[in-house]
C-alpha positions as CSV (number, residue, x, y, z in Angstrom):
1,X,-16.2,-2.7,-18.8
2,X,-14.4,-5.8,-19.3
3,X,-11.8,-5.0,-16.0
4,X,-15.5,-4.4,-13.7
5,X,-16.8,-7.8,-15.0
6,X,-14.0,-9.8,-14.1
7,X,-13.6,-8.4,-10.3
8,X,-17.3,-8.7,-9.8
9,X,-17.6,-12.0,-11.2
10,X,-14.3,-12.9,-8.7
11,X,-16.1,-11.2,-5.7
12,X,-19.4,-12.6,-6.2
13,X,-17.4,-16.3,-6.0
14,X,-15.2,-15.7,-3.6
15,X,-17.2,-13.4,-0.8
16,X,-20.3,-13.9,-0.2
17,X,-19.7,-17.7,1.9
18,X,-17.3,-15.7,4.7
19,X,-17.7,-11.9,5.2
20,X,-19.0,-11.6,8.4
21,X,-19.8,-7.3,8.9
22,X,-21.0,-5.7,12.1
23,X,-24.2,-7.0,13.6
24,X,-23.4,-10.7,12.8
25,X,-25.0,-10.2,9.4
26,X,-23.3,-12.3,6.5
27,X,-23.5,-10.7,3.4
28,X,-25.0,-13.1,0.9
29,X,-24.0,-11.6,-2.6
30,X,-22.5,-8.8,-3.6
31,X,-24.4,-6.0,-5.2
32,X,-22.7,-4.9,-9.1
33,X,-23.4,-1.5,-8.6
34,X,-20.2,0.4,-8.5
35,X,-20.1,3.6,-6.1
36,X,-21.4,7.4,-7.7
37,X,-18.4,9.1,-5.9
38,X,-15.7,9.4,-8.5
39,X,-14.3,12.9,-6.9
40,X,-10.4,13.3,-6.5
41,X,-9.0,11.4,-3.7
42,X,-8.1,12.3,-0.4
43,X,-4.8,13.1,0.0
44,X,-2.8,10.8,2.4
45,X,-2.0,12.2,5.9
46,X,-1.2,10.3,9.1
47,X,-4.1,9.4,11.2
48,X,-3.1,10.6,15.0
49,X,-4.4,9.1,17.8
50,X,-6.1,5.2,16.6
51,X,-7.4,3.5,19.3
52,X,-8.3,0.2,17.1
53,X,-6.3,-2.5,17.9
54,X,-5.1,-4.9,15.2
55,X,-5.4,-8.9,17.0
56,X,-5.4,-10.8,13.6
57,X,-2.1,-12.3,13.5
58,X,-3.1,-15.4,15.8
59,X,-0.6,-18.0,13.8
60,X,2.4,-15.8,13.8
61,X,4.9,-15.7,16.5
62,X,5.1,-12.8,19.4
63,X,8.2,-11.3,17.6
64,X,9.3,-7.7,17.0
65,X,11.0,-6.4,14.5
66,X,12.8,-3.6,14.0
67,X,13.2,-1.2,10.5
68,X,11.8,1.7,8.4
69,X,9.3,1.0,6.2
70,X,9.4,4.4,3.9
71,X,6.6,6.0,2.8
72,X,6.5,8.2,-0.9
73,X,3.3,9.4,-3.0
74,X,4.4,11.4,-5.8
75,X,8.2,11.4,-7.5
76,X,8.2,14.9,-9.0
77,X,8.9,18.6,-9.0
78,X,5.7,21.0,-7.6
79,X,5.9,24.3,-9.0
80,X,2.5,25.9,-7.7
81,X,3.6,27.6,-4.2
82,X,0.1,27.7,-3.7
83,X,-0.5,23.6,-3.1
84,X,1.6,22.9,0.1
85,X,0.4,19.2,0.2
86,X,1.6,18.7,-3.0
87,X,4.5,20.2,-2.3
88,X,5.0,18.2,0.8
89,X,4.0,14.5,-0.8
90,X,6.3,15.4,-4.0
91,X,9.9,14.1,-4.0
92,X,11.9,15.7,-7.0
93,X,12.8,13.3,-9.1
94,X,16.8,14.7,-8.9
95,X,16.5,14.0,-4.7
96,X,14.5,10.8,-5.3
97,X,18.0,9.6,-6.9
98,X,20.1,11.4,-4.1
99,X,18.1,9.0,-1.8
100,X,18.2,5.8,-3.2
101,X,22.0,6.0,-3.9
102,X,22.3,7.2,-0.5
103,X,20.5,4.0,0.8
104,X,22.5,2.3,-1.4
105,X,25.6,3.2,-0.6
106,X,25.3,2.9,3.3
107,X,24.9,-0.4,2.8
108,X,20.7,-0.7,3.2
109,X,18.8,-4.0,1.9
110,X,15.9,-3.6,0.6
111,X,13.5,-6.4,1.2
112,X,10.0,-6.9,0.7
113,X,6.7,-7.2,2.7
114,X,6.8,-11.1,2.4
115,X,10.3,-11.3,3.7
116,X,8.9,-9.6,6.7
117,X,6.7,-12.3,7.2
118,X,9.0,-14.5,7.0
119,X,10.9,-13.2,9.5
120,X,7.7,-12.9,11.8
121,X,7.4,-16.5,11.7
122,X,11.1,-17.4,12.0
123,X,11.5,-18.9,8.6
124,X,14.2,-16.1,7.3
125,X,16.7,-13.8,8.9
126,X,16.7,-10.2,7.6
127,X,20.1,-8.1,6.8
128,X,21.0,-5.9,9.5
129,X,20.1,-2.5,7.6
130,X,16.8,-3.9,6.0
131,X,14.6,-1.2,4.6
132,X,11.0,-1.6,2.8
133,X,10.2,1.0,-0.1
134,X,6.6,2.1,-0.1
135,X,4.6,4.1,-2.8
136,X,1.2,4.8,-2.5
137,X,-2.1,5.4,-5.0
138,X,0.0,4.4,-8.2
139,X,0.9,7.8,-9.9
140,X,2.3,7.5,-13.4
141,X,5.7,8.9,-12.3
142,X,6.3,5.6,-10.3
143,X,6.6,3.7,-14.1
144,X,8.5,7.4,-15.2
145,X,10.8,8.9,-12.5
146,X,10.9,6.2,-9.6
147,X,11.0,3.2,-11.5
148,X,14.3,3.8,-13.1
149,X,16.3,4.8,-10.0
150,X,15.0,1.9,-8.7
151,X,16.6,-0.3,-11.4
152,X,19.9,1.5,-11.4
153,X,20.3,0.8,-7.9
154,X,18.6,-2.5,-8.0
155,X,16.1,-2.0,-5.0
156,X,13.2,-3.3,-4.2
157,X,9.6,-1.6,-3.7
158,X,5.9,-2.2,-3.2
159,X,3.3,-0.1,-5.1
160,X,-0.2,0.6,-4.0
161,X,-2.7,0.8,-6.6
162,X,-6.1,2.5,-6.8
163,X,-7.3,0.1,-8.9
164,X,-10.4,2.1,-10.8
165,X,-8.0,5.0,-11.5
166,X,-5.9,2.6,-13.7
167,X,-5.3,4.3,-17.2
168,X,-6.5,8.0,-15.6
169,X,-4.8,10.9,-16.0
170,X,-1.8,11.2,-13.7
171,X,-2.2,7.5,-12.7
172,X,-0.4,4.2,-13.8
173,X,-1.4,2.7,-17.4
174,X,-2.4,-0.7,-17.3
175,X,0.7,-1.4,-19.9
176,X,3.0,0.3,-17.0
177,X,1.4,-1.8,-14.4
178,X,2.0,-5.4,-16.4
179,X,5.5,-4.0,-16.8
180,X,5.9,-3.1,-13.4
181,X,4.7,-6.6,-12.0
182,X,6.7,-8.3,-13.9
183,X,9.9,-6.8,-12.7
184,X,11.3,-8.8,-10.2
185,X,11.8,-5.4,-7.6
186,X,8.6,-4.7,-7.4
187,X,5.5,-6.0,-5.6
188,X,1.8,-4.9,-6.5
189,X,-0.2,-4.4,-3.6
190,X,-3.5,-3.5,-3.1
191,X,-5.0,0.2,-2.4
192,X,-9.0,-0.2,-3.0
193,X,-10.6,0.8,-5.8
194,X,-11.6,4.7,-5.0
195,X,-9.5,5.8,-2.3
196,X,-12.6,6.3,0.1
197,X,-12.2,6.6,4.0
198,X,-12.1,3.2,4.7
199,X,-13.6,4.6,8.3
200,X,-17.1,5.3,7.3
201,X,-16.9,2.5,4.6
202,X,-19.6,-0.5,5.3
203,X,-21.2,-3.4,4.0
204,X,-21.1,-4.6,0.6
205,X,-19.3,-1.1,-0.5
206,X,-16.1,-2.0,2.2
207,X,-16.1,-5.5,0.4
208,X,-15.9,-3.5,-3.0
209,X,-12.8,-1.6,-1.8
210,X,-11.4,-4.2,0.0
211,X,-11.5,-7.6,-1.8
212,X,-12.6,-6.0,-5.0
213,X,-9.4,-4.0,-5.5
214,X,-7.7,-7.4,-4.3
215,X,-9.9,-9.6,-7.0
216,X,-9.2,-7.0,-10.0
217,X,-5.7,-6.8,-9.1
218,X,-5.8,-11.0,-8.9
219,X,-7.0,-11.3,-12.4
220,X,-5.2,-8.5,-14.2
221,X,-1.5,-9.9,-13.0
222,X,-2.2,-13.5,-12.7
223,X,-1.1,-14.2,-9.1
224,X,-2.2,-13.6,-5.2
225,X,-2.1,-10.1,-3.9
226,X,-1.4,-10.0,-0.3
227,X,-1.0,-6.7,1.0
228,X,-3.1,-3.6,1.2
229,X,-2.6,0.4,2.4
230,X,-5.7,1.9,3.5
231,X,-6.2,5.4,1.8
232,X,-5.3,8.2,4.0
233,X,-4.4,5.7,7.2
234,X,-8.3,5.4,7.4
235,X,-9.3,2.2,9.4
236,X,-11.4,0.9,12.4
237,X,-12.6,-2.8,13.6
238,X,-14.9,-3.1,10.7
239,X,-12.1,-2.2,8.3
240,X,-9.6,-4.8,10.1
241,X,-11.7,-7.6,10.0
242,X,-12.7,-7.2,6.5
243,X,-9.0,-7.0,5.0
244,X,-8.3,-10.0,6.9
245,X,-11.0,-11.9,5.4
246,X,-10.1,-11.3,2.3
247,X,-7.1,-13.0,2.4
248,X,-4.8,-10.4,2.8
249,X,-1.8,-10.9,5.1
250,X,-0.2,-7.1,6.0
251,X,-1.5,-4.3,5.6
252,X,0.2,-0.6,6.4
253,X,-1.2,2.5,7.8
254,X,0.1,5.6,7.8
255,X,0.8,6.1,11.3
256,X,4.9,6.7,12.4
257,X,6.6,4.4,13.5
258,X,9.5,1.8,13.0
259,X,8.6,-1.3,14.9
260,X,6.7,-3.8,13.6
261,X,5.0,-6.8,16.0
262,X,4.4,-10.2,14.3
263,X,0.6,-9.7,16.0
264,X,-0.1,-6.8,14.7
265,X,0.3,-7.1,10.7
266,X,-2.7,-5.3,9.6
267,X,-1.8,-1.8,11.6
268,X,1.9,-1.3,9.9
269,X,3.5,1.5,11.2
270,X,5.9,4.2,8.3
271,X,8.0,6.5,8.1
272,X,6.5,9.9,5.6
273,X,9.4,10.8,3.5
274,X,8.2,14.2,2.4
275,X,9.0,16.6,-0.5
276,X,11.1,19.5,1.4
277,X,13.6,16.9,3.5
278,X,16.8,17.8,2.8
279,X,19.7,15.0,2.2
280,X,21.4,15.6,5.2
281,X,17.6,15.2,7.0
282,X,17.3,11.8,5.2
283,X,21.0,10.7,6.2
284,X,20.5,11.7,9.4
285,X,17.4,9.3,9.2
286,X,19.5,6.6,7.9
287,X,22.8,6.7,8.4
């Protein structure tokens, strides 16, 4: 109770003066009633064919660059033969490691979302094998079985977090997630609150799963959040315009892809790294 009073009272503040939805009508306060629809999530999958086009980046230079941004869900073992998509968005925790050392060891940087807008804008030059780690929906084996690799290899990564499925079942604790953010690898972003399709998500409930999951984030770690993943790679004009008036400044999809245009920050292209790819498959990927 205490985590829902303290977004809303941030999203009533903060919203209401700018969010300007489709049919010119600004919404004036935001409503404290929380959505019904508390039914498992979606699973991620990439969204084909998404005509939208992403024209937010207006103070950033035209400038292209160039590197996988890696996209993992779960960091475990599926032993049910019977749930292919878990199967296929699980990475054993043993290959997890075979990864990382991999990347490692070939020399890869791992850098952060920021540094890639820092780059956009010409303030930083990247290493030559940059590489952005990715996790999505904040599963408690991020804290378990990803988390340490990470630390042993000293590499970066960005976690997006559900924020209403903190201290579930299966997801992040809010102890893990404090410890977590205040790691110096690893950046909290936003993932909404409930996973919804952010597609046929409107009004006053898009600003709940937009900015709200922003705000709760905001006040439980004590800092800005600036980036966002929308669940299942779920977006249209509606959904661009409202994650770039709430003050985010990227935002990834889950569309393929390894280049990444300074005017397009809010329609980041990944690259699904998915439970049955072999090691040679991943070297191959990045040699």
């Amino acid at each position: 109770m205490k985590k829902i009073i303290s977004y809303l009272l941030g999203i009533t503040l903060v919203c209401a003066p700018y969010f300007m939805l489709e049919g010119g009508d600004v919404i004036q306060q935001y409503t404290k009633n929380t959505p019904k629809n508390t039914t498992p999530i979606t699973i991620d999958q990439p969204q084909k064919n998404t005509t939208v086009t992403d024209n937010s980046a207006k103070t950033l230079s035209k400038k292209m660059i160039h590197l996988p941004i890696l996209m993992y869900h779960y960091v475990r073992t599926v032993t049910d033969q019977h749930d292919p998509v878990g199967i296929d968005l699980s990475v054993p925790a043993n290959a997890f490691e075979e990864q990382m050392k991999h990347l490692s060891n070939a020399g890869y940087t791992t850098i952060t979302l920021d540094d890639l807008v820092s780059a956009w804008k010409e303030e930083k030059n990247l290493p030559k094998k940059s590489i952005i780690l990715t996790f999505d929906d904040g599963y408690d084996d991020f804290y378990t079985d990803a988390f340490p690799v990470l630390q042993k290899y000293n590499l970066k990564a960005t976690a997006y977090i559900i924020t209403d499925f903190i201290d579930k079942s299966r997801y992040l604790t809010s102890q893990q997630l404090k410890e977590l953010d205040q790691s110096p690898l690893i950046t909290i972003a936003a993932h909404t609150m409930h996973h919804p399709n952010l597609r046929n998500t409107t009004g006053t409930r898009l600003i709940e799963e937009v900015l709200g999951s922003k705000t709760w984030l905001e006040n439980f770690t004590g800092h800005p959040i600036l980036h966002f993943a929308y669940p299942s790679g779920q977006y249209n004009k509606e959904t661009l315009r409202a994650t770039e008036k709430a003050g985010y400044v990227t935002a990834v999809t889950t569309e393929p892809g390894e280049d990444h245009a300074s005017t397009k920050p809010f329609t980041i292209t990944r690259v699904r790294i998915r439970g049955g790819m072999t090691l040679e498959a991943f070297q191959k990927l990045f040699p």
